[in-house]
Each structure stands twice: as C-alpha cells, then as structure tokens.
C-alpha positions as CSV (number, residue, x, y, z in Angstrom):
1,X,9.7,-7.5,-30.8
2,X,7.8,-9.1,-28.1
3,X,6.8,-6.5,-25.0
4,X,8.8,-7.1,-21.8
5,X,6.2,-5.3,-19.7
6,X,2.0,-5.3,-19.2
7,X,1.0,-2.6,-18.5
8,X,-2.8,-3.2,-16.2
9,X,-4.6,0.1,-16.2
10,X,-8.3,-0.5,-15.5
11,X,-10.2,3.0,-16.0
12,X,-13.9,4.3,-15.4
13,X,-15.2,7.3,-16.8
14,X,-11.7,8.6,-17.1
15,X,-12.4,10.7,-20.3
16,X,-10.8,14.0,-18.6
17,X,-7.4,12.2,-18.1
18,X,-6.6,9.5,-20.2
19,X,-5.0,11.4,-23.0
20,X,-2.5,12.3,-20.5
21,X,-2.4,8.8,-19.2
22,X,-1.9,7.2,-22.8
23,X,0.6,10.2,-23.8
24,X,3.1,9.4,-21.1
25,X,2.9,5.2,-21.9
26,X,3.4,6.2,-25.1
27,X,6.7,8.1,-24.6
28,X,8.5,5.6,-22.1
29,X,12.2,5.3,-23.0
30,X,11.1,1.7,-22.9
31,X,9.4,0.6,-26.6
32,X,8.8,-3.2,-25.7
33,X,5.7,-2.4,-23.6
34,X,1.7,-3.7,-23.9
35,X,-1.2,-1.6,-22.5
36,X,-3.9,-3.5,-21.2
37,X,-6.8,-1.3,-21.0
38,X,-10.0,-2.7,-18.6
39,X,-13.1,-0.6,-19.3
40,X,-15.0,-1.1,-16.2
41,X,-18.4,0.2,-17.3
42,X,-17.4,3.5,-18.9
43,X,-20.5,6.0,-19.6
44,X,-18.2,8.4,-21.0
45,X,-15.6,8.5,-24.4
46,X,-12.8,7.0,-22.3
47,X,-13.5,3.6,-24.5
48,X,-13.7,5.1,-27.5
49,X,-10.3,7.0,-26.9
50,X,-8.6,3.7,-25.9
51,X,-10.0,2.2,-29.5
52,X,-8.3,4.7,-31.0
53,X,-5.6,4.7,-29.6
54,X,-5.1,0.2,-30.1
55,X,-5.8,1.4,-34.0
56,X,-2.7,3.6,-34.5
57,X,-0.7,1.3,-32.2
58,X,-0.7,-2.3,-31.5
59,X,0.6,-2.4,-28.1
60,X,-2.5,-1.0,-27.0
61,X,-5.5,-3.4,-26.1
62,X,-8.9,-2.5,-24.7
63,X,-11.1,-5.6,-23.1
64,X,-14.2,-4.9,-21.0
65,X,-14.8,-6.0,-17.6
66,X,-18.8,-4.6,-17.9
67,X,-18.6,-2.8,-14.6
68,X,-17.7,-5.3,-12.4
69,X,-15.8,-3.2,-10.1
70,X,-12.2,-2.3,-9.6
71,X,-10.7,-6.0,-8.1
72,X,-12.2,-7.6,-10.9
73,X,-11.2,-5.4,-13.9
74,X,-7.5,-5.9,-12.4
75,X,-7.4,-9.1,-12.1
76,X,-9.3,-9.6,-15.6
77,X,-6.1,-7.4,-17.0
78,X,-3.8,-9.4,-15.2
79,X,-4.9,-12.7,-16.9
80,X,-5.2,-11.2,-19.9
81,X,-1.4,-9.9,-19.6
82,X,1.1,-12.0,-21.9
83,X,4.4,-10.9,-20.1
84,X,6.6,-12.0,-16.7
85,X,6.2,-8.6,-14.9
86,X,3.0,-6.7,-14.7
87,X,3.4,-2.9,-13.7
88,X,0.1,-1.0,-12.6
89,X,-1.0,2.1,-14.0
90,X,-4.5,4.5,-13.4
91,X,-6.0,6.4,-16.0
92,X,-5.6,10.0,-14.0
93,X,-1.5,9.5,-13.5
94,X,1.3,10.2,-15.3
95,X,4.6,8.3,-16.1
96,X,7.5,9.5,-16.1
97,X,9.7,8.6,-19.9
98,X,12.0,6.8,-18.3
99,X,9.3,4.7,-15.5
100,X,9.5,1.6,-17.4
101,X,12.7,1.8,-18.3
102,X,14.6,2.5,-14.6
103,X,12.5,0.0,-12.8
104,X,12.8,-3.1,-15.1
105,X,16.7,-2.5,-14.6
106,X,15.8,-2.7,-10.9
107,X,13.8,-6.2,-11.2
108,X,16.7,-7.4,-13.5
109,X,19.9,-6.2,-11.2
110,X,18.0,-7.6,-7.8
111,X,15.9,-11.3,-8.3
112,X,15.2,-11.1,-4.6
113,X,13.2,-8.2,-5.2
114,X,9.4,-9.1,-6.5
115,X,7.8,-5.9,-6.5
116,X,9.5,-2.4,-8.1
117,X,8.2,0.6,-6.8
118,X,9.3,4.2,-7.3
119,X,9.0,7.9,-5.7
120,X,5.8,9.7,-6.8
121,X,4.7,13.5,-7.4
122,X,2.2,14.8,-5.6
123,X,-0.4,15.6,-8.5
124,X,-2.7,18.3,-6.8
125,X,-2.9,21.3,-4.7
126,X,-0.1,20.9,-1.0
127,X,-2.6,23.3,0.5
128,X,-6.3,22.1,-0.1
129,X,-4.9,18.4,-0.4
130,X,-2.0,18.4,2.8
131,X,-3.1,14.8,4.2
132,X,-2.6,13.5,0.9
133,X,0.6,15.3,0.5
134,X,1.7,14.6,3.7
135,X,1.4,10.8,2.5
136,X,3.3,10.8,-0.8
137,X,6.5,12.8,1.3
138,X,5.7,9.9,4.2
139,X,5.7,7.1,1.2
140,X,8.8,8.3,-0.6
141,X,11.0,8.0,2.4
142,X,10.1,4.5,2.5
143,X,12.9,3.5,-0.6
144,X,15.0,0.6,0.4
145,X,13.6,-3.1,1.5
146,X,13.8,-2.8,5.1
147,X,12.3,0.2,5.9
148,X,9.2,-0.3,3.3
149,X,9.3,-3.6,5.2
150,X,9.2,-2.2,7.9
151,X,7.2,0.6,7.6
152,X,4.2,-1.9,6.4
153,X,2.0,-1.4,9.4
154,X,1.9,2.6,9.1
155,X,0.0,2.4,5.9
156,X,0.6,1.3,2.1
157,X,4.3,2.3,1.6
158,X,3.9,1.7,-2.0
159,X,1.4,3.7,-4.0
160,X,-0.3,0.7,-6.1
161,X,-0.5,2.8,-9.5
162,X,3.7,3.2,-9.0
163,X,4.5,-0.8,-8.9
164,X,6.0,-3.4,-11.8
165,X,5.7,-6.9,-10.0
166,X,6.8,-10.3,-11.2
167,X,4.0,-11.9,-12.3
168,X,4.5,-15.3,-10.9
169,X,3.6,-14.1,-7.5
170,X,0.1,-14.0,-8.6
171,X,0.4,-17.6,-9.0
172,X,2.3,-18.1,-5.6
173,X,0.4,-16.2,-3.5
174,X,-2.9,-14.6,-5.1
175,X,-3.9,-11.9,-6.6
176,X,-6.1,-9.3,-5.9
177,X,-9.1,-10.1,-3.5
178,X,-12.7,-9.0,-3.1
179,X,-13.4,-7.7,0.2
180,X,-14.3,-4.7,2.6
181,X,-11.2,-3.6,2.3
182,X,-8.6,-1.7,0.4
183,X,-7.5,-4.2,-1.9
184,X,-3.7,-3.1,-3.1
185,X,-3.1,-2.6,0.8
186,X,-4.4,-6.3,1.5
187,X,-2.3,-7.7,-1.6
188,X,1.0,-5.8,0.0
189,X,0.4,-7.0,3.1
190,X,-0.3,-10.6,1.8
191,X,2.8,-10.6,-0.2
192,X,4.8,-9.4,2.9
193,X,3.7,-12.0,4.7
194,X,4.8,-14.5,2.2
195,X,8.4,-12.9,2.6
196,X,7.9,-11.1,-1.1
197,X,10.7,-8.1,-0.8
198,X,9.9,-4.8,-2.2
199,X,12.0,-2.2,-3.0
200,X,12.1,1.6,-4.9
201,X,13.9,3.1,-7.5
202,X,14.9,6.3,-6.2
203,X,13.6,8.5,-8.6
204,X,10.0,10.2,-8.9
205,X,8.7,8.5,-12.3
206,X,5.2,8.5,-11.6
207,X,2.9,12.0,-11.2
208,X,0.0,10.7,-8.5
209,X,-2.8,12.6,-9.0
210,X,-5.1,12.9,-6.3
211,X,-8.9,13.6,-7.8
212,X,-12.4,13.9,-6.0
213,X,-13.6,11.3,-7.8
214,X,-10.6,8.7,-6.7
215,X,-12.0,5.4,-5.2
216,X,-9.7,5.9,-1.9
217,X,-12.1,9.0,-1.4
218,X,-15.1,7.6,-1.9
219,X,-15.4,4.3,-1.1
220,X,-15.9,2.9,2.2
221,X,-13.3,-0.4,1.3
222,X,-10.7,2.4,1.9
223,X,-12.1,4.0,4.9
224,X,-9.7,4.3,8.0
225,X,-11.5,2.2,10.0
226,X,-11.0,-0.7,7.0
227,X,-7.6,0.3,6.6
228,X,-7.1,-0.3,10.3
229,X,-9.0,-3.7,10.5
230,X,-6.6,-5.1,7.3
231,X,-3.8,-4.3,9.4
232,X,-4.9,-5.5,12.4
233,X,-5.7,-9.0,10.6
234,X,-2.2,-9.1,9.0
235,X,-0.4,-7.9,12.5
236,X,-2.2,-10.7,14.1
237,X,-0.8,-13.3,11.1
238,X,2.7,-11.9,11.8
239,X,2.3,-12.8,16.1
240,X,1.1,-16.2,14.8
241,X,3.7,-16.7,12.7
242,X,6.3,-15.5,14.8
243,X,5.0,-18.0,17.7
244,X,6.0,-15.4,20.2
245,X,4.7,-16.3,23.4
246,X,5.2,-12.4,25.0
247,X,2.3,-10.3,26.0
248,X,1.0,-7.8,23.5
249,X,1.1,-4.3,24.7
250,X,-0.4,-1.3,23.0
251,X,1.0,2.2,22.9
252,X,-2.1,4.3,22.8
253,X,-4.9,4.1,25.6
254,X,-7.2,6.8,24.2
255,X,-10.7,5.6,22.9
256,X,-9.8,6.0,19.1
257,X,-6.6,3.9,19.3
258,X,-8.0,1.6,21.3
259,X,-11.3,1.3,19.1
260,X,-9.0,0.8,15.9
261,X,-7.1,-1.7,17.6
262,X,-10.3,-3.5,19.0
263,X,-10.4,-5.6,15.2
264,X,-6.7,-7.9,16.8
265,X,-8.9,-9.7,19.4
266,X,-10.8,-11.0,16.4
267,X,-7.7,-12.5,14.8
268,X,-7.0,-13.9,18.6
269,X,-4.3,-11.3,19.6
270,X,-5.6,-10.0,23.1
271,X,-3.7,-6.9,24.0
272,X,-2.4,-7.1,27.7
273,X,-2.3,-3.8,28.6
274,X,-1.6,-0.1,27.3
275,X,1.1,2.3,27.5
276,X,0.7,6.4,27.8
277,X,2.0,9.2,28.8
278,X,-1.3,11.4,29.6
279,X,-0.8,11.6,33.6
280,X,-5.0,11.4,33.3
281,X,-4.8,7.7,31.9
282,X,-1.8,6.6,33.9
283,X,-2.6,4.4,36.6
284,X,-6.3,3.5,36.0
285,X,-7.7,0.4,34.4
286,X,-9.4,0.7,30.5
287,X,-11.3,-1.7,29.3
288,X,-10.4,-3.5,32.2
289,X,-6.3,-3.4,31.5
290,X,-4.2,-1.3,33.1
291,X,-2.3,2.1,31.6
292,X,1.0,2.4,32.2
293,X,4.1,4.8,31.4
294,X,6.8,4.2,29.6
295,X,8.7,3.2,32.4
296,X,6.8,0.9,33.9
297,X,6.2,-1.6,30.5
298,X,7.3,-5.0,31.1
299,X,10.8,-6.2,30.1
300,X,11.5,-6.9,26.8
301,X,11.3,-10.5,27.5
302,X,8.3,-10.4,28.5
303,X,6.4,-7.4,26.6
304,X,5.6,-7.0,22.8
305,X,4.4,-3.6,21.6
306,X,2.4,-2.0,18.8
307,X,2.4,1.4,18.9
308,X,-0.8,2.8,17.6
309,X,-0.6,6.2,18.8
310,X,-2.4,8.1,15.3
311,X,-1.4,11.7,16.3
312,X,0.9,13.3,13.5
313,X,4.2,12.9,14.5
314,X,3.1,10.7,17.6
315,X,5.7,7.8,15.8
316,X,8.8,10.0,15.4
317,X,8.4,10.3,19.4
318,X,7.1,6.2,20.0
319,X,9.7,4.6,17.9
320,X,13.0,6.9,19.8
321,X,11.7,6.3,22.9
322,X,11.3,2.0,22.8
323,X,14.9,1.8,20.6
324,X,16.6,3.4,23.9
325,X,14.5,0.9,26.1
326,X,17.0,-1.3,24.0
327,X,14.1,-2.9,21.8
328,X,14.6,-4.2,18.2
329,X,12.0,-2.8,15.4
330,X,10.0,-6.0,14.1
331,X,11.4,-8.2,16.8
332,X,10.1,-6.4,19.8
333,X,8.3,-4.0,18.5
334,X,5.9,-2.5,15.8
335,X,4.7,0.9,14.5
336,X,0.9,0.7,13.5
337,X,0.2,4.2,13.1
C-alpha cells in the first residue's frame, strides 16, 4: 500500500541514538509510513545502520546530502518525499506508537489546520537541564490554534522534531531558508504570517531529547540574540501588515530588553517609548524616549505594546496587567518575551 506519511529525519553522527530513533518509526500504530533518511556528512556508523535498516524494510530510504548542513539536508528530504504531509523527525528522539497515527486523524478531522503538532517529553535530566525543561512544560501549554498563535512571539511554540505538515505549504509559502537564524522558528513564523493555522494533539507522542551535542546548543543560528532578531523581523511584518498607524511602545526599559529589541528599527518599527515599573527608570529619558508606568501609557487608541520584559515569569505579570487596561491580545498588544 502506498505510505500516507514522509517521514524527513536528516541525522549527523547520530550512531548513539538512532537505533532508538528507527525502533520507535518502526513500531507506529501507523504501517503506511516512508523514512527519509538525509545523511549530512556522517563520520560515524549512523549510515551504515540506516542501510540496514532500508534492506530488511522498504519504507526506509537513505540519500546523502554530503554535509551540506542542516537546511539543506531537510529540504533535500523534503523533495525527495513522495507523500501530501511531511512529519519531521531527529535522529536522538523518540515516537510515541501511536504519533503517526493520532496526528494524521488531526490533519484529516481539521483541513484548516496545516501543521500537526503534539506535547513532548522532556528527554534529559529536570535538574542539570531546567531551562530546557522549563520550555517543553511552556510549549505543551501552547495546544489549541489561538494560543500557539498567539503565543508565537514568546519563542517556537512548536518543537520542529514533533510536527506533520501538509506538504503543499512548501509550495505556497517556502520551505526551509538558509540564514543566521534558527531555521524551524523562521519557517513557523513565515507560515504564521501567511495565516497557516497550527494546532496540537493533546497527547505527549514524542520523547525530546535534549543532548550536548544538539545544534540549538551549539550553533550561533540559535543563539538568543538570533532568536530575538527573527522575531523582531516577523513582529515588524505583522505592524506592516496590520497598517496600524498607533505608536509602538515597549514594556521593558532595561539595557538587555531594549538591546534585543534594537533589531525592529531595522525592519522600520521605531519604538515610541518604554514602559516600567523600576521607580529608578520611571521618569527619565533612554535612548532619548521617555520611561513610563503603567499608568501613564497612552490610550489604547493611541498606544501599541510589545512586552519584552525576559525575566521568568515577568509575562504572567505583563499580560494581567494590559488585559485590565481593557486591551485585546494581538490587537493591542503582544508578548515577545
């Protein structure tokens, strides 16, 4: 029977965990499945293991993308996919028997939706890891449309390795892109912006392993400072498109907020002013704007904000605070941080 589903897993040097990997394809609930394997410049057995793996079973192919890097190898397995929906995979997860399975029957009960996510498992240790941990609880509370939606400026509410997407949006909107940045947070972000809905099953079908030698911890394309100037360039698309005319205020007036922020002037987006509540800011001019307090922002009319405070549980007080002010999330204001 023909396979419903591609599965794009590029891999490097991944001999440690692909027999994990390959075990839990190989045991999803769903049979009509094809592995595309991209070796991208393996020094290790990894390709050998993936050959033997395509000769006991067909579904499995390996092609070589000779080290190319990781946007190339995935969109080299995306072309080389034969299927409508693509779902992503890494070579140090884990599936879940029934991933496949639960979030096909997602993509098939919703059309609207174009890209099926799930809850993930932190693979690794809550204590030595915690930021990471602290991200995978963040990102599984982001389930439904609107609040991955709208959650899109925090960070990636979708962990890229947990996604099946319909394939045509490739063709609609692009795939994945070479830059300095982190490329499945640039594709989410692009997609967004094209009105592309996503959307979770809520179940954890994916183990997310977090290893040393994971490119979000050594590369500088997914360095905070990148992360922060992707955002900033899609935030300043969304002001464009919305052809909103109000003044851009930013939540956040001490030097790293305002540094991480700097990267919206670029994109044209000159922020007006800064709100705070540190009694040592209030009242003075930085960068030559002026810092206010909460209650002395300009009426909604007149006043867009981000709020880009970065302090851990800085947004759970920021967001409280503007919806009693009587503002609308994403139509008067955004959280960025």
């Amino acid at each position: 029977m023909e396979p419903l589903v591609s599965i794009v897993m590029p891999f490097r040097n991944a001999a440690s965990s692909l027999a994990a990997a390959l075990s839990s394809i190989s045991a999803q609930s769903l049979a009509r499945w094809e592995l595309v394997a991209i070796d991208d410049g393996s020094a290790d057995d990894g390709p050998h293991m993936v050959a033997a793996a395509a000769a006991q079973d067909p579904r499995v192919r390996l092609i070589a993308s000779r080290g190319r890097g990781i946007v190339a190898a995935l969109n080299a397995g995306c072309a080389a996919a034969t299927t409508p929906l693509i779902a992503r995979m890494d070579a140090d997860d884990v599936m879940r028997p029934t991933r496949l399975e639960r979030q096909l029957a997602l993509l098939d009960h919703a059309p609207g939706i174009g890209v099926a996510s799930c809850l993930v498992a932190h693979g690794g240790d809550r204590t030595r890891q915690g930021g990471f941990a602290a991200h995978v609880e963040w990102t599984n509370a982001q389930v439904d449309a609107a609040s991955i939606h709208r959650s899109r400026f925090v960070d990636s509410p979708v962990p890229h390795p947990s996604v099946v997407f319909r394939r045509e949006l490739l063709d609609r909107h692009g795939g994945y892109a070479e830059g300095a940045f982190p490329e499945d947070y640039e594709l989410w972000l692009r997609w967004m912006e094209a009105g592309v809905r996503f959307a979770k099953v809520p179940e954890v079908l994916l183990v997310w392993n977090d290893r040393p030698e994971r490119l979000s911890r050594t590369d500088e394309r997914y360095s905070v400072e990148r992360l922060f100037a992707t955002k900033c360039r899609y935030l300043a698309a969304d002001r464009r498109r919305c052809r909103d005319p109000r003044a851009v205020w930013l939540w956040g007036a001490g030097r790293v907020t305002r540094r991480r922020f700097d990267p919206l002037a670029e994109h044209g987006v000159e922020v007006a002013g800064y709100i705070d509540i540190d009694p040592r800011k209030v009242g003075q001019r930085v960068a030559g704007r002026p810092v206010v307090p909460p209650t002395a922002l300009p009426p909604r009319d007149e006043s867009f904000v981000i709020a880009g405070v970065g302090v851990r549980g800085a947004r759970d007080l920021v967001r409280p605070q503007l919806l009693a002010d009587g503002r609308v999330e994403e139509r008067d204001f955004v959280v960025a941080a």
